[in-house]
Rosetta silent file (secondary structure, phi, psi, omega in degrees, C-alpha in Angstrom):
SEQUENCE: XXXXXXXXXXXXXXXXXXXXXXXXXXXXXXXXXXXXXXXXXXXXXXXXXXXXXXXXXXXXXXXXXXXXXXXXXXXXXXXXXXXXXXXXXXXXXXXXXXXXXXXXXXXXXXXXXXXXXXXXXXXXXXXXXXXXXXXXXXXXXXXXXXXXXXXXXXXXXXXXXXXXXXXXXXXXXXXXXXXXXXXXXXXXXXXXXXXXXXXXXXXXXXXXXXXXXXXXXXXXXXXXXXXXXXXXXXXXXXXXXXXXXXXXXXXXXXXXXXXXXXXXXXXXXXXXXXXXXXXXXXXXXXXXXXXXXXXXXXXXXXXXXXX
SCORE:     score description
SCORE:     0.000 S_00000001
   1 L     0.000  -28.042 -165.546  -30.625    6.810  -57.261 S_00000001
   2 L   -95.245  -21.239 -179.842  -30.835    4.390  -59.837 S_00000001
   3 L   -71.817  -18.261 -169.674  -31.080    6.604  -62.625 S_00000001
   4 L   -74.991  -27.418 -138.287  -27.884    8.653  -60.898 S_00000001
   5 L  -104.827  -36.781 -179.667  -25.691    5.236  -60.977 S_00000001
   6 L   -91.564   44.596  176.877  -26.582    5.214  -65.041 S_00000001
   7 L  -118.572  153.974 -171.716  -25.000    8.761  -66.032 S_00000001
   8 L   -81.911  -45.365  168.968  -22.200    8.834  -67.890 S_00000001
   9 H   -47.363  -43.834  162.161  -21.204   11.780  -66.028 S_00000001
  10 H   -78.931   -7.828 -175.353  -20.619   10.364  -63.012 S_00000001
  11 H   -93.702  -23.230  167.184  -18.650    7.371  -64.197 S_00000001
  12 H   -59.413  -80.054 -157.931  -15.978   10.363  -65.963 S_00000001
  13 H   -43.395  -65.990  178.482  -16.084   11.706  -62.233 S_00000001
  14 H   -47.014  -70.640  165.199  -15.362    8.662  -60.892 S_00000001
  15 H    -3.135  -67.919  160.771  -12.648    7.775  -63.129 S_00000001
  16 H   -81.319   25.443  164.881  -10.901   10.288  -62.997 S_00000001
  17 H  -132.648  -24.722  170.471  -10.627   10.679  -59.525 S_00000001
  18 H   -60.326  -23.430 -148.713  -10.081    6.949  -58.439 S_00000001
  19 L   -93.560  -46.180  177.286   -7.389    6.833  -61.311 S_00000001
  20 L   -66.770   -6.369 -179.582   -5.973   10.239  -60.295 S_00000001
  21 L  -110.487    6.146 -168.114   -5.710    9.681  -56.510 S_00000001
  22 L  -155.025  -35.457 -172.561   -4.477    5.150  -56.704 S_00000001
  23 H   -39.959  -16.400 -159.859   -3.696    4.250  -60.398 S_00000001
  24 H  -108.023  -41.551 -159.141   -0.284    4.773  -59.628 S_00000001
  25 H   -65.648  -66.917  178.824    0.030    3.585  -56.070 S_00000001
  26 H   -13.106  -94.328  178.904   -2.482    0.793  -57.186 S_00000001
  27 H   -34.319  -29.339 -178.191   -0.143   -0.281  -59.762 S_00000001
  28 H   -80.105  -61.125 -171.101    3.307   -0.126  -58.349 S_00000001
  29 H   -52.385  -52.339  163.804    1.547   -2.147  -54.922 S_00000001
  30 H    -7.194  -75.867 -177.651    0.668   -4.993  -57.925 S_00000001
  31 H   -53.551  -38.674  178.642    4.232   -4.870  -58.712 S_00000001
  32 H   -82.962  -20.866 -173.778    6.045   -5.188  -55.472 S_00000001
  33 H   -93.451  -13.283 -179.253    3.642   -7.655  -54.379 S_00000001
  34 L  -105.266    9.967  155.352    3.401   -9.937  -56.790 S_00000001
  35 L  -127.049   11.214  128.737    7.180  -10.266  -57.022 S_00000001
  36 L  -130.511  163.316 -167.344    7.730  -10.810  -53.088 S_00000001
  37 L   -88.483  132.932 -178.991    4.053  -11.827  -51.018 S_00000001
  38 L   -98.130  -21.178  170.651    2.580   -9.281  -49.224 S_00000001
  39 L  -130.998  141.484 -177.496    1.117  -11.498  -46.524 S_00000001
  40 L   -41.468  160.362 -165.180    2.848  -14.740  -44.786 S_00000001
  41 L   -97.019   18.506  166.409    1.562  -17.952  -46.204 S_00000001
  42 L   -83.725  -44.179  160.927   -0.350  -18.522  -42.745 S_00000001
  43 L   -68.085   12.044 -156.789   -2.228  -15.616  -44.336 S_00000001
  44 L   -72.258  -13.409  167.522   -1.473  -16.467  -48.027 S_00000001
  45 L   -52.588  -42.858  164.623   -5.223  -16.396  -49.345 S_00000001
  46 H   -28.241  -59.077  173.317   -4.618  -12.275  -48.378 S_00000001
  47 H   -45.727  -17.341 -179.568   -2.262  -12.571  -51.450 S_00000001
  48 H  -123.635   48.754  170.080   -4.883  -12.691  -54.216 S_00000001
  49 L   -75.062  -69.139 -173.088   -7.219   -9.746  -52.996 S_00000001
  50 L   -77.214  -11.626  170.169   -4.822   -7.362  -55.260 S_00000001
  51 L  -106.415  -10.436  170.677   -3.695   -9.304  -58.418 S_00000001
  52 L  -116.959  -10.915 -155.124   -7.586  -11.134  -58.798 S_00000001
  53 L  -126.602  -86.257 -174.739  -10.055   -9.021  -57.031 S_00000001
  54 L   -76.414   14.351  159.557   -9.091   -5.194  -57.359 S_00000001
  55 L   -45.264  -35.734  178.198   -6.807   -5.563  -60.395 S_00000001
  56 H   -72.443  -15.710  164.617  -10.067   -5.400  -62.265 S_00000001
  57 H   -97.012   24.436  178.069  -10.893   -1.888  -61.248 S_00000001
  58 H  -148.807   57.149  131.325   -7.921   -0.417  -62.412 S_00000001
  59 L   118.434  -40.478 -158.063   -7.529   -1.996  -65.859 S_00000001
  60 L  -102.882  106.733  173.586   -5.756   -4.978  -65.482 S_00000001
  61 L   -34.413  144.267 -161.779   -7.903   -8.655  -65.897 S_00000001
  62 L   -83.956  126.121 -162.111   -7.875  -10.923  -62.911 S_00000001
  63 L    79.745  -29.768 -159.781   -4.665  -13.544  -63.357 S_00000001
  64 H  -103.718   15.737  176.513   -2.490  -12.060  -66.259 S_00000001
  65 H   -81.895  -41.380 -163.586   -0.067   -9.727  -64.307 S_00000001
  66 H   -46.254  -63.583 -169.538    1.995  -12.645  -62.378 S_00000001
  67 H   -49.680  -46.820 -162.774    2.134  -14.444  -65.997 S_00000001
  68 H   -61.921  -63.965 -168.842    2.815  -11.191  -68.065 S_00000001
  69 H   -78.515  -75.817 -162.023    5.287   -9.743  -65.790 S_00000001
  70 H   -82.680  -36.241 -155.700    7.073  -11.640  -63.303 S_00000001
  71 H   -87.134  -18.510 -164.555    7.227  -15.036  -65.091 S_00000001
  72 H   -81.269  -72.565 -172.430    6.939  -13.564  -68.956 S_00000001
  73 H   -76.251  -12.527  166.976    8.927  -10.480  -69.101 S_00000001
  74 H   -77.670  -37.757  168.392   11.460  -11.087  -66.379 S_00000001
  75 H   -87.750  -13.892 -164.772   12.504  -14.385  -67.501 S_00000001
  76 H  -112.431  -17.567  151.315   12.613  -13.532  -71.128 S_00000001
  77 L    74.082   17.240  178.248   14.334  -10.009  -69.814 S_00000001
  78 L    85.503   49.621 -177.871   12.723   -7.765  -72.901 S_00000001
  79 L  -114.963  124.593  176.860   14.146  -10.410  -75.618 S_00000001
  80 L   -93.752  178.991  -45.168   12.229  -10.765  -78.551 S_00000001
  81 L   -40.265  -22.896  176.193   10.695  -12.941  -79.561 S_00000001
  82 L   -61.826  -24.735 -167.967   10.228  -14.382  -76.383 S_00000001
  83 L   -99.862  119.028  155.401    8.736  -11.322  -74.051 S_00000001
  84 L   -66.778   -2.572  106.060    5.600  -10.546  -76.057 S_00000001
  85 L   -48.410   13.776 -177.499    6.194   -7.270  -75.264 S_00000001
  86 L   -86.702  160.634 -168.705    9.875   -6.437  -75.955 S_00000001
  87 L  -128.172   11.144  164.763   10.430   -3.370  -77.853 S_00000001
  88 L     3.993  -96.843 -173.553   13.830   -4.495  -79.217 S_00000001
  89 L   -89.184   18.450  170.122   13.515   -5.238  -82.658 S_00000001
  90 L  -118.968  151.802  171.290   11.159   -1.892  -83.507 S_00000001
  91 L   -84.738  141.728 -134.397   12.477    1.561  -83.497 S_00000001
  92 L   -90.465  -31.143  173.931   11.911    2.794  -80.170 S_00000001
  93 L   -88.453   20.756 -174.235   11.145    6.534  -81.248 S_00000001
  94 L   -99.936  109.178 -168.090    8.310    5.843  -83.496 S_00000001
  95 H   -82.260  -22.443  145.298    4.926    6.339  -82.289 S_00000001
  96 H   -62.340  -16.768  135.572    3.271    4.187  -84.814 S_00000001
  97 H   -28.573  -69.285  174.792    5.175    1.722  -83.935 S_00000001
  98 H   -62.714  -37.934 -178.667    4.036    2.214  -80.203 S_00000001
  99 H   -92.139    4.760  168.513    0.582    2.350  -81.118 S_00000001
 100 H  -106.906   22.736  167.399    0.199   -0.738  -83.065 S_00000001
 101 H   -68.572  -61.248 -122.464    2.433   -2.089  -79.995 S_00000001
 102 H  -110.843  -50.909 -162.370   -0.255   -0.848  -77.490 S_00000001
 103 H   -75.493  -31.437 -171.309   -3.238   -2.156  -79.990 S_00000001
 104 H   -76.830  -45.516 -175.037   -1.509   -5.659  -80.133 S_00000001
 105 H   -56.185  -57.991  172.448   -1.189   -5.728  -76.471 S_00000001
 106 H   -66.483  -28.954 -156.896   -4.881   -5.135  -75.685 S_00000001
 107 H   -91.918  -40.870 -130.404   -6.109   -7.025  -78.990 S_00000001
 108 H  -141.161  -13.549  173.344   -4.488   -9.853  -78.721 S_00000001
 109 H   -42.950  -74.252  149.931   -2.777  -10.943  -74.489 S_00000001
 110 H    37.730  -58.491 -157.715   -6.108  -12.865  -74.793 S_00000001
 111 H   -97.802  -64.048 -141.269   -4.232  -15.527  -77.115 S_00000001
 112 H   -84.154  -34.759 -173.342   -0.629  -14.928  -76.855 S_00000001
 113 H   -70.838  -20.237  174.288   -0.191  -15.162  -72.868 S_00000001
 114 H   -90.287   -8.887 -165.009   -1.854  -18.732  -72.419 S_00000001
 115 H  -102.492  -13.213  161.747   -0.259  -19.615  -75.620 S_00000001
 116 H   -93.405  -43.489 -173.374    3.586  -18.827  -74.387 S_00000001
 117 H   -52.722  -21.907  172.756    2.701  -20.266  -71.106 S_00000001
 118 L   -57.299  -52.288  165.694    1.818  -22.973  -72.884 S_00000001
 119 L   -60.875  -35.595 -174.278    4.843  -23.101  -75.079 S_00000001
 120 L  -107.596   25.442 -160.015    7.113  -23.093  -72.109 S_00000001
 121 L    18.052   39.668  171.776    5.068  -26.093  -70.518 S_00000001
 122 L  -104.241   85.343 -156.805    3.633  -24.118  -67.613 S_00000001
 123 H   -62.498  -62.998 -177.845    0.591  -25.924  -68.152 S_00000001
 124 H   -54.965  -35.774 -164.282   -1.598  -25.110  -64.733 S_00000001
 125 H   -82.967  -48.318 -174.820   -0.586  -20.871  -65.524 S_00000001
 126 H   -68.261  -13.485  164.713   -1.561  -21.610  -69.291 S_00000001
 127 H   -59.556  -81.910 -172.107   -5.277  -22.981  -67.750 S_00000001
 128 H   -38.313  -32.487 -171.837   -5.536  -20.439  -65.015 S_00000001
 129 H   -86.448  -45.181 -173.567   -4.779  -17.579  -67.425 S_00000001
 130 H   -50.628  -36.655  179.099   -7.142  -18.814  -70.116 S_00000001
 131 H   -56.552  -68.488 -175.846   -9.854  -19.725  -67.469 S_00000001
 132 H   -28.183  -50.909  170.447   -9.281  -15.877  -66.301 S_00000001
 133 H   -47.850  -54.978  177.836   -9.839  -14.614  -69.713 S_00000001
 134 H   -66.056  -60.349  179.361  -12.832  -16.252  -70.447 S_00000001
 135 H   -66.387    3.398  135.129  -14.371  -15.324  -66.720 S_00000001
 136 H   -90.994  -22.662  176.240  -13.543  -11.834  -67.578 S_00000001
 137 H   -94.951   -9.905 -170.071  -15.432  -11.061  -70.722 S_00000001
 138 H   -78.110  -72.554  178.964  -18.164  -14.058  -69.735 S_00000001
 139 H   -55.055  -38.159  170.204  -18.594  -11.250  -66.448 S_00000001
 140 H   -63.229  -47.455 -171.699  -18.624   -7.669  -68.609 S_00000001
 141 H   -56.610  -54.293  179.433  -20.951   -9.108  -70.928 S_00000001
 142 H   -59.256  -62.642  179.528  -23.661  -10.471  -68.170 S_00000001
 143 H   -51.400  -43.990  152.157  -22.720   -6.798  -66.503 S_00000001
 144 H    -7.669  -83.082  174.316  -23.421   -5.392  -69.290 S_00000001
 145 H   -88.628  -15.156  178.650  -26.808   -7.018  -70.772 S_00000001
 146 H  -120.539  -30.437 -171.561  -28.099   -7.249  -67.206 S_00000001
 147 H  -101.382  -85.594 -160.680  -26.985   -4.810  -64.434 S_00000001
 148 H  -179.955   98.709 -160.322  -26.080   -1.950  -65.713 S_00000001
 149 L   -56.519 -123.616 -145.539  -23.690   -1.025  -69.313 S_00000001
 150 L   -21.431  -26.061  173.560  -22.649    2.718  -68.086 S_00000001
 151 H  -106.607  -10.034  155.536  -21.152    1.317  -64.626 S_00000001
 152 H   -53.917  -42.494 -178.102  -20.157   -1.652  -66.779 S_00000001
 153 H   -69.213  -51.401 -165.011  -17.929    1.180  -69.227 S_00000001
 154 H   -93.810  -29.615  168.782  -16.747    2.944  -66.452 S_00000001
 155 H   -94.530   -0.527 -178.074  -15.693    0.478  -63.942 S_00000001
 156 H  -138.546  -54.307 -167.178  -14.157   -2.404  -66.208 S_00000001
 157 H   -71.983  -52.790 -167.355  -14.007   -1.110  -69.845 S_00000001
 158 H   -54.977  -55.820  161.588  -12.875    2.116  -70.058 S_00000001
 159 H   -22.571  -67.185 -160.596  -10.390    1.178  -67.137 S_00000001
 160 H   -69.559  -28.475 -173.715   -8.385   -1.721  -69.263 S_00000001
 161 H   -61.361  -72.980 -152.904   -8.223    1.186  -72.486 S_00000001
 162 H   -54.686  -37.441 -163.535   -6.818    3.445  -69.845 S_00000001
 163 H   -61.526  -68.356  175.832   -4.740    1.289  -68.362 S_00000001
 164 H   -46.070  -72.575 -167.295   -3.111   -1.142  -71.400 S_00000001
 165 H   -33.457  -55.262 -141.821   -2.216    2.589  -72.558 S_00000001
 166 H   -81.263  -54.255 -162.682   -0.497    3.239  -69.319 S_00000001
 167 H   -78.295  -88.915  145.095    1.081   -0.106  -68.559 S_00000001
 168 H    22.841 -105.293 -165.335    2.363    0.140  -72.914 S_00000001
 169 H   -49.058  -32.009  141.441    3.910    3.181  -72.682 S_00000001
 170 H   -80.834   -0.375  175.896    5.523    2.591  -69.700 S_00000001
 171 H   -72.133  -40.224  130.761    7.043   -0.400  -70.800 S_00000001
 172 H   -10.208  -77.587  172.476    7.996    0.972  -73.171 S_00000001
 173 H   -47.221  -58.686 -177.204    9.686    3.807  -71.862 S_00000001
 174 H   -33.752  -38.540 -161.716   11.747    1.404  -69.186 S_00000001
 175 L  -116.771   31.556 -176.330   12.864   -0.391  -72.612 S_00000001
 176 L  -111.858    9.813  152.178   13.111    2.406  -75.084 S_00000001
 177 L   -92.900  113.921  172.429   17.536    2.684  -74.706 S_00000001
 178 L  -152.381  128.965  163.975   18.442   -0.797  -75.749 S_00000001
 179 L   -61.422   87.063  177.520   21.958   -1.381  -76.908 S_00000001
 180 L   -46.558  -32.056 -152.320   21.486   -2.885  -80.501 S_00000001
 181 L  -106.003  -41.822  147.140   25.111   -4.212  -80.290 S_00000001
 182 L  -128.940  100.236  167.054   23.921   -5.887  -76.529 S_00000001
 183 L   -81.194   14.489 -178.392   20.389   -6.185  -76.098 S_00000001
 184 L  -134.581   46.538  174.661   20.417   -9.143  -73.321 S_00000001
 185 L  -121.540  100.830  169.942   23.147   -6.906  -71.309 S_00000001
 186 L   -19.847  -43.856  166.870   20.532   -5.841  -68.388 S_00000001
 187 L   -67.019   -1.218 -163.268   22.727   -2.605  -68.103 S_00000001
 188 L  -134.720   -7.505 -172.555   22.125   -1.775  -71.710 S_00000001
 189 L  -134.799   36.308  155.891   18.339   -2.623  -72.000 S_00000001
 190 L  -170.301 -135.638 -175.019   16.926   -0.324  -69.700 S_00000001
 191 L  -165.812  117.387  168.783   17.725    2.724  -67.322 S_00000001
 192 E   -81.856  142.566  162.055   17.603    4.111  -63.469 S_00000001
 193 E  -111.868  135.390 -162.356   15.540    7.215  -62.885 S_00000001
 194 E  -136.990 -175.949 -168.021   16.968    8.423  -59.430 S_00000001
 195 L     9.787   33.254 -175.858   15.611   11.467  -57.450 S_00000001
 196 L  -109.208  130.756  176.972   12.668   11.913  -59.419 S_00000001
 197 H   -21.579  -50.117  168.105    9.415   12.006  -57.496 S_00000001
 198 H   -71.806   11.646  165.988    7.562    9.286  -58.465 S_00000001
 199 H   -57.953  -32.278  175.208   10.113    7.391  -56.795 S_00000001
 200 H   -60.088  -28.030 -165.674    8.488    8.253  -53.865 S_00000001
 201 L  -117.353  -18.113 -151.537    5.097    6.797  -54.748 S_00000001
 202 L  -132.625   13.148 -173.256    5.992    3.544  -56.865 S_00000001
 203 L    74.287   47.254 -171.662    8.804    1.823  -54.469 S_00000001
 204 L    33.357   39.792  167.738   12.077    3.075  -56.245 S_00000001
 205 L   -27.227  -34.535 -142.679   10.520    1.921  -59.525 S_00000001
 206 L   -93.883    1.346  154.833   13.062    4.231  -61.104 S_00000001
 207 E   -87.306   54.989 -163.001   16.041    1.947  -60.454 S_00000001
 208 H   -54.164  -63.800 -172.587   14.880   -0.542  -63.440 S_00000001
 209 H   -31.375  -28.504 -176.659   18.547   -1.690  -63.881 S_00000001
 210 H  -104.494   -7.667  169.970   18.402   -2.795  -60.790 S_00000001
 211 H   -52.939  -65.202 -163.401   15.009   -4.414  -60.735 S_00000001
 212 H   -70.737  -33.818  165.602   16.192   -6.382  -63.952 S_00000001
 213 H   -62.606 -117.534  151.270   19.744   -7.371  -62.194 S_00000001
 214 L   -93.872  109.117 -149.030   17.289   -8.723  -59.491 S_00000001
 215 L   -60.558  -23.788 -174.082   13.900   -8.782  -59.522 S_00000001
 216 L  -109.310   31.521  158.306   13.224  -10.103  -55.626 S_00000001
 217 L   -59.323  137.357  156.049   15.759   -7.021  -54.213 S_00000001
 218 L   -82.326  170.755 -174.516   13.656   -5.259  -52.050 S_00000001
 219 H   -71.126  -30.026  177.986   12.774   -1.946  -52.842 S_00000001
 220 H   -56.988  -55.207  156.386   14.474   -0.417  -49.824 S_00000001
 221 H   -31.886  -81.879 -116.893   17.749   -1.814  -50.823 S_00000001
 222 H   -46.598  -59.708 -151.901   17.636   -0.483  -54.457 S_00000001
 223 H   -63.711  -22.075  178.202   19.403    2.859  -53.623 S_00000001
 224 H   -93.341   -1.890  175.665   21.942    1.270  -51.745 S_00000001
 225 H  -105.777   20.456  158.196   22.799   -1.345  -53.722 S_00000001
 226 H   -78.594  -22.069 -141.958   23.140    1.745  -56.897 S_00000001
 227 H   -97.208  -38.646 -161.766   26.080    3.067  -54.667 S_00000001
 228 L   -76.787  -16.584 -163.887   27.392   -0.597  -54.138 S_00000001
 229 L  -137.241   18.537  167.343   27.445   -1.234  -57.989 S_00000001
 230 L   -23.033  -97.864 -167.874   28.688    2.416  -59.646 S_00000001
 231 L     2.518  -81.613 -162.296   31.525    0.377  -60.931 S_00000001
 232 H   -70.781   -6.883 -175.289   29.989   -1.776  -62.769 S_00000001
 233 H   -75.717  -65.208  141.718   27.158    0.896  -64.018 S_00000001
 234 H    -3.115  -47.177 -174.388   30.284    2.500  -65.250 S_00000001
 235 H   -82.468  -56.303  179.006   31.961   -0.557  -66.612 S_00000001
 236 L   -98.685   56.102  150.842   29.049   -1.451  -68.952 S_00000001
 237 L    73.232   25.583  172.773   27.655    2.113  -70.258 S_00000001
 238 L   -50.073  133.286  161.109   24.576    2.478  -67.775 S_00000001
 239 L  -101.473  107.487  168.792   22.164    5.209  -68.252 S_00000001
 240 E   -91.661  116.955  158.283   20.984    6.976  -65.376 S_00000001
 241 E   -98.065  140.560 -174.735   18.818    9.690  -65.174 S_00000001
 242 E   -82.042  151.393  108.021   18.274   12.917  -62.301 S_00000001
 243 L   102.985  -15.427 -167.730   15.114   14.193  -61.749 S_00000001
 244 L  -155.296  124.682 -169.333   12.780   13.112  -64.371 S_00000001
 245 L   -67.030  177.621 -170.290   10.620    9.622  -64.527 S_00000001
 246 H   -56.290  -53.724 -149.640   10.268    6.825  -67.627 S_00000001
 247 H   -63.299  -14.488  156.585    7.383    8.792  -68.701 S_00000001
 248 H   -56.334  -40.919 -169.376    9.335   11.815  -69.242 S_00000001
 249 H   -83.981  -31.979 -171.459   12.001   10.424  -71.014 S_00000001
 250 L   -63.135   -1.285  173.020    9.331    8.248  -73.147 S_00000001
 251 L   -98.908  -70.391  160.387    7.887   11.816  -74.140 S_00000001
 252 L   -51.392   24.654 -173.128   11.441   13.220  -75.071 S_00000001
 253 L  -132.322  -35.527 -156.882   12.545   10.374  -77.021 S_00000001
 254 L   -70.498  -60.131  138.026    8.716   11.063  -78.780 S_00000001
 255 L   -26.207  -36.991  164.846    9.462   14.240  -79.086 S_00000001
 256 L    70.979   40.066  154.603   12.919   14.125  -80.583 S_00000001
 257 L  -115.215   69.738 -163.030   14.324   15.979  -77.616 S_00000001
 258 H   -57.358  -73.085 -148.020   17.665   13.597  -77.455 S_00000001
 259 H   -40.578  -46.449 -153.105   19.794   17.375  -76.788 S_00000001
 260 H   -70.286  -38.242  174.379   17.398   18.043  -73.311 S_00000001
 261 H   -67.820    1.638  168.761   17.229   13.979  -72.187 S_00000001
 262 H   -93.970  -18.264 -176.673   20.976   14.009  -72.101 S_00000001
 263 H   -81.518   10.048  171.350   21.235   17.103  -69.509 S_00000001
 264 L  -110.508   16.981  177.098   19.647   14.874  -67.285 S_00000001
 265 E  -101.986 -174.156 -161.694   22.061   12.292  -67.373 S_00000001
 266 E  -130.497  133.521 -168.881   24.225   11.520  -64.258 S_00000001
 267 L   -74.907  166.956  175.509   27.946    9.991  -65.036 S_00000001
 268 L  -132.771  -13.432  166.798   28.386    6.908  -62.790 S_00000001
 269 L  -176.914  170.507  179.501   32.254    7.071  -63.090 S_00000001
 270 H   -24.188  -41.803 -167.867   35.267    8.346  -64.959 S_00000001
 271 H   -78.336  -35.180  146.497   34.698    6.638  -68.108 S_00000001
 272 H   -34.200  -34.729 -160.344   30.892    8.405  -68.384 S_00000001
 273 H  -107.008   -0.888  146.420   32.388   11.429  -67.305 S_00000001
 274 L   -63.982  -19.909  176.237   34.861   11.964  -70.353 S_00000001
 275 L   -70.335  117.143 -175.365   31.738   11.691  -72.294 S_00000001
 276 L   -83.799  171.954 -170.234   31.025   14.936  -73.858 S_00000001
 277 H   -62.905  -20.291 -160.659   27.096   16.330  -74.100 S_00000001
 278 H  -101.301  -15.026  176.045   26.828   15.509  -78.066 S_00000001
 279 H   -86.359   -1.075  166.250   28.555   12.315  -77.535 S_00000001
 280 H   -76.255  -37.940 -158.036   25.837   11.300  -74.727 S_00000001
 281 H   -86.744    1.854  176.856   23.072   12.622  -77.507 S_00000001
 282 L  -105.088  -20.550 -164.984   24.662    9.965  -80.379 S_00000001
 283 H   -82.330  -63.310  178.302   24.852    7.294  -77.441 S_00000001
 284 H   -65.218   -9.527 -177.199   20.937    8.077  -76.824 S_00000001
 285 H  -115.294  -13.571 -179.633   20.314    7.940  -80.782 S_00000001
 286 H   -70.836  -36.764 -179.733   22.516    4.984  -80.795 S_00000001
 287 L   -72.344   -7.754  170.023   20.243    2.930  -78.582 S_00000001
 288 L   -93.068  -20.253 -175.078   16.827    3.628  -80.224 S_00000001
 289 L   -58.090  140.367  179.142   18.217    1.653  -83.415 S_00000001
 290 L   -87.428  154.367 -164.694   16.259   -1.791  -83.262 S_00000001
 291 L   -99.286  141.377  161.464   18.326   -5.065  -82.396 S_00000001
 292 L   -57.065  110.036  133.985   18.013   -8.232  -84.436 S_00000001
 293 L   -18.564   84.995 -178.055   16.147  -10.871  -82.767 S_00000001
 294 L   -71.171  153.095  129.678   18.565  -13.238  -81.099 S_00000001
 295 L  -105.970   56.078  157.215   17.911  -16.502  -78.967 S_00000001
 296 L   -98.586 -179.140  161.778   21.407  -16.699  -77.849 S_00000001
 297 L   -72.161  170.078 -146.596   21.999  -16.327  -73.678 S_00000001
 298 L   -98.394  154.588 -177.074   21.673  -14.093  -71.415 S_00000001
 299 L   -94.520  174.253 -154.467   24.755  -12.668  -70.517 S_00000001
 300 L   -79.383    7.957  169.732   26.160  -12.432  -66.979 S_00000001
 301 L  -109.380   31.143 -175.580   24.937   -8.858  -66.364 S_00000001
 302 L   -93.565  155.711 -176.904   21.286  -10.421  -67.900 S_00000001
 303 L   -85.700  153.127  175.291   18.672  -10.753  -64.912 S_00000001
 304 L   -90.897  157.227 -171.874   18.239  -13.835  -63.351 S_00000001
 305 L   -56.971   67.492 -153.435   15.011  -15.868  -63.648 S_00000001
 306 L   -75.409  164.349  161.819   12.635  -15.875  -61.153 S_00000001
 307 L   -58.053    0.000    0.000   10.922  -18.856  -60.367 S_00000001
């Protein structure tokens, strides 16, 4: 038994079948939960099972999504320099770009996320993440050198490679149409994905625009509050896509298939729907050009801040 627990083989098998049947749900449950509480605060201890205790077996280090995510990239709304992660100022169809994005991300959170929190005086979140940090690589190594390296690889390291990738690219994707001429106009620096399956799986992920308008909508809303804000999707140039998730379009845009990501878009009102097919595929080539790094404000179709 003990020699079965050290094969390499079985730690692939696992892998790939924990990642292929919950990586997704897993992740998405992260997301919705750690931007509204999944259990009442008579229960609120309940709340850090899934962002401290099984975050670590799907990739993601015990403490840095809350910081990363809801307080990092939501308040800073994909602005560089501030979102250590904004994909702005690089051109968005370059995959060496993306991979020393993806290299930076994994190399280097380590530093930069206690070190904005830090920056921003959120003093107890710049502890708590650094504290995290350390009392995750303090625990692989001691798993490692004492218990057992091969379920050490497969249940923590290999995971965060897989993961970083995963989390990267889609962040990517979500942020790879950004209006060089308004990057901080929330309608212009991302996209809804609407009837595409993995809507189904992730909480109506695929309605980013509306995520980014406000991040503590519930998910159940989102579709009706697409229908409630046509107009305005309309008024400022939104891009919506039928039928096909970020990761699709972050593979056409990779790809250099502009012509095929435009038959999937969906007009949101007259002034979209005067828009001819080649002038949607110069709209989509307009929006991969990288934006100058700004610090002005966010404007009033910019997301608001959560707390």
């Amino acid at each position: 038994m003990f020699a079965f627990c050290r094969s390499h083989w079985v730690g692939v098998a696992y892998l790939a079948l924990n990642y292929a049947l919950f990586l997704q749900r897993y992740m998405l449950t992260l997301h919705v939960t750690e931007h509204r509480s999944l259990f009442q605060k008579e229960y609120g201890l309940l709340n850090n099972i899934i962002p401290y205790v099984m975050c670590n077996f799907y990739g993601v280090p015990s403490g840095f999504y809350r910081l990363h995510h809801v307080v990092m990239h939501h308040v800073e709304d994909n602005a560089s320099p501030g979102d250590l992660t904004s994909t702005e100022a690089v051109p968005r169809n370059s995959l060496p770009h993306f991979v020393r994005y993806w290299i930076r991300f994994w190399l280097c959170t380590w530093v930069e996320l206690p070190a904005y929190a830090l920056r921003k005086g959120r003093l107890g979140q710049a502890a708590g993440c650094a504290a995290c940090a350390l009392g995750y690589w303090v625990a692989v190594v001691g798993l490692w050198r004492h218990v057992n390296p091969v379920a050490t690889l497969w249940v923590l390291l290999v995971p965060f490679f897989v993961s970083t990738f995963a989390l990267m690219f889609g962040n990517w994707s979500q942020h790879v149409f950004v209006d060089p001429d308004q990057p901080r106009n929330s309608y212009r620096s991302t996209y809804n994905c609407l009837a595409c399956p993995d809507n189904r799986r992730t909480y109506n992920d695929g309605y980013h625009i509306l995520h980014h308008l406000n991040s503590r909508l519930h998910w159940s809303e989102l579709p009706q509050r697409f229908i409630d804000t046509l107009a305005a999707h309309d008024e400022n140039d939104a891009l919506v896509f039928r039928g096909i998730g970020f990761f699709d379009v972050g593979v056409m845009v990779f790809t250099g298939q502009l012509d095929k990501l435009a038959s999937f878009i969906v007009p949101c009102g007259p002034r979209q729907h005067a828009r001819s097919r080649e002038e949607w595929v110069a709209l989509l080539r307009h929006r991969l050009r990288p934006a100058k790094a700004r610090l002005e404000p966010q404007t009033a179709a910019s997301a608001a801040a959560p707390s």
